[in-house]
Each structure stands twice: as structure tokens, then as C-alpha cells.
C-alpha positions as a LaTeX table, in Angstrom:
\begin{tabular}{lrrr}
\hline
Residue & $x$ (\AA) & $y$ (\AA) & $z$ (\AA) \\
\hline
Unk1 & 12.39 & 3.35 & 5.23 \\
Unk2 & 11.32 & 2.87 & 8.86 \\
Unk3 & 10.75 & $-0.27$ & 10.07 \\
Unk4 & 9.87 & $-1.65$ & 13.90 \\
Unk5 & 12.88 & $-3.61$ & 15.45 \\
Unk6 & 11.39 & $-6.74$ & 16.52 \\
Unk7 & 14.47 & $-8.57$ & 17.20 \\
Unk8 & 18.31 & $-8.00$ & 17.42 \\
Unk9 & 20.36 & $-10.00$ & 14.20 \\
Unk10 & 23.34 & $-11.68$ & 16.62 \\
Unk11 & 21.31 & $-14.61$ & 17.45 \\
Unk12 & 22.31 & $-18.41$ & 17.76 \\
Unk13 & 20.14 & $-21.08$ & 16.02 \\
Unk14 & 18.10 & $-22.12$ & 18.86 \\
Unk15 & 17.48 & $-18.61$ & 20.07 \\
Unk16 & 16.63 & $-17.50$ & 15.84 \\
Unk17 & 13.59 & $-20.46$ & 16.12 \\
Unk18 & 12.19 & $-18.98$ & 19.25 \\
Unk19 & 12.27 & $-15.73$ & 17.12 \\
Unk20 & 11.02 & $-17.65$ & 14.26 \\
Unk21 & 8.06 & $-18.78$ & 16.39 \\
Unk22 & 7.13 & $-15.85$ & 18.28 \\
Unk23 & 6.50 & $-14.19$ & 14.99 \\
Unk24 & 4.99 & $-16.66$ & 13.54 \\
Unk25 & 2.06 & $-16.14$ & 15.71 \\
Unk26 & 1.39 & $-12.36$ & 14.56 \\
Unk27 & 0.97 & $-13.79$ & 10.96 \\
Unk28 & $-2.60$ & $-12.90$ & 9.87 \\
Unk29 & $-3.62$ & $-15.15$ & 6.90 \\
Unk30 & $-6.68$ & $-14.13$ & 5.03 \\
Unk31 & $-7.82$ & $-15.74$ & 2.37 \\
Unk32 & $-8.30$ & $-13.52$ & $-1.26$ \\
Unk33 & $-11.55$ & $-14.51$ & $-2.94$ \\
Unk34 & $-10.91$ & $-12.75$ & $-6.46$ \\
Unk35 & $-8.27$ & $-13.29$ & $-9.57$ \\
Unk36 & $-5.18$ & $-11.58$ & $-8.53$ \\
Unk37 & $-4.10$ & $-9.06$ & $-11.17$ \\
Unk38 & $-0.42$ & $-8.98$ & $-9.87$ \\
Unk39 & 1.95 & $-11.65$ & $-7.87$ \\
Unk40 & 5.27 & $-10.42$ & $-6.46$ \\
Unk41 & 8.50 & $-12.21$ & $-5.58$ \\
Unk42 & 10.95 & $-10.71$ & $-2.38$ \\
Unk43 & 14.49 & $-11.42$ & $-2.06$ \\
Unk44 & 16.87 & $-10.71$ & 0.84 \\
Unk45 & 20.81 & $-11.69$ & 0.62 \\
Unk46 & 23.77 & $-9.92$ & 2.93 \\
Unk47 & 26.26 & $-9.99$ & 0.29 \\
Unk48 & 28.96 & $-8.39$ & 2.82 \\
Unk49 & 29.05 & $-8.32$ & 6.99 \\
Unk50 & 27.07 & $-5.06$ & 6.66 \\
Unk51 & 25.39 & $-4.71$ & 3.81 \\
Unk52 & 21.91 & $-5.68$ & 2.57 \\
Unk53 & 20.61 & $-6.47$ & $-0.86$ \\
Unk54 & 16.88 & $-6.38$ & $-1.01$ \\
Unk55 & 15.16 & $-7.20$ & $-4.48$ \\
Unk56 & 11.38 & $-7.44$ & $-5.05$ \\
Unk57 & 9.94 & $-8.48$ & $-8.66$ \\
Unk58 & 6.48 & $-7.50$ & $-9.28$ \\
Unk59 & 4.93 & $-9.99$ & $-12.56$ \\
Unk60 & 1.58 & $-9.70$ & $-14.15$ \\
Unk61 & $-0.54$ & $-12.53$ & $-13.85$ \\
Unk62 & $-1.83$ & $-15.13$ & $-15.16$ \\
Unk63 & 0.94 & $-13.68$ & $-17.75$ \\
Unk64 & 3.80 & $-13.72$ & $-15.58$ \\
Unk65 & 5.20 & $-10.54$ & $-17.84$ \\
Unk66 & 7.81 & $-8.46$ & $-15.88$ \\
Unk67 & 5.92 & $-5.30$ & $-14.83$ \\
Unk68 & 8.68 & $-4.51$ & $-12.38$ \\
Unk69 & 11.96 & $-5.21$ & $-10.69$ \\
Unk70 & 13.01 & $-3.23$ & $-7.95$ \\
Unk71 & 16.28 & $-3.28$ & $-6.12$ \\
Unk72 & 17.60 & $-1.30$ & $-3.37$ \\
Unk73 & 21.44 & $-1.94$ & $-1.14$ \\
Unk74 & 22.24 & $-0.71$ & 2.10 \\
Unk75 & 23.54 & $-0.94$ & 5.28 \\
\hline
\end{tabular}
């Protein structure tokens, strides 16, 4: 996967929110004028220091079925 480093992890609270923030502004919200077909859920834990477990749970809707559930671990 390749992904653009926006940030650095080792951060303290106060300098996290001015992270949180700065990002915050690049969010583009747009809003969807039809019946979505699909709604999908995202999870991100650090179960150890160095590892990453990333889940993402695609559901039907209005149904809510299961269509998918994805899961990938890494460093």
C-alpha cells in the first residue's frame, strides 16, 4: 500500500490536536444525493508497539447484510 506521510506518530497531545486540525481543513465534504447501495465501517487498533491491525467491514444497505470483512496486520 503506499500512502503520503503527513505527519510523524511520536507526538504529544497538544502537538496531535494541531495535527488533528491542520487536517481537518483538507476534509472535502460533499453531500450524496442518491440511496447508497453500500455503507462501510473502518477500524484501526495497534495491538503491539509496532504493529497495526486495520479492519474494514463493507454491509449492504438498507439490509445491513455482511457483504464483506476485510482485515489486514502489519508493521
Amino acid at each position: 500500500m503506499d500512502y503520503r506521510k503527513l505527519h510523524g506518530w511520536d507526538l504529544s497531545p497538544e502537538e496531535a490536536i494541531k495535527v488533528q486540525n491542520e487536517l481537518r481543513k483538507k476534509i472535502k465534504l460533499v453531500p450524496y444525493e442518491e440511496e447508497p447501495e453500500y455503507v462501510a465501517g473502518v477500524d484501526l487498533s495497534f495491538p503491539g508497539k509496532k504493529e497495526g491491525l486495520a479492519v474494514i467491514v463493507v454491509l449492504e444497505y438498507p439490509s445491513f447484510r455482511i457483504v464483506e470483512i476485510v482485515s489486514e496486520r502489519g508493521e
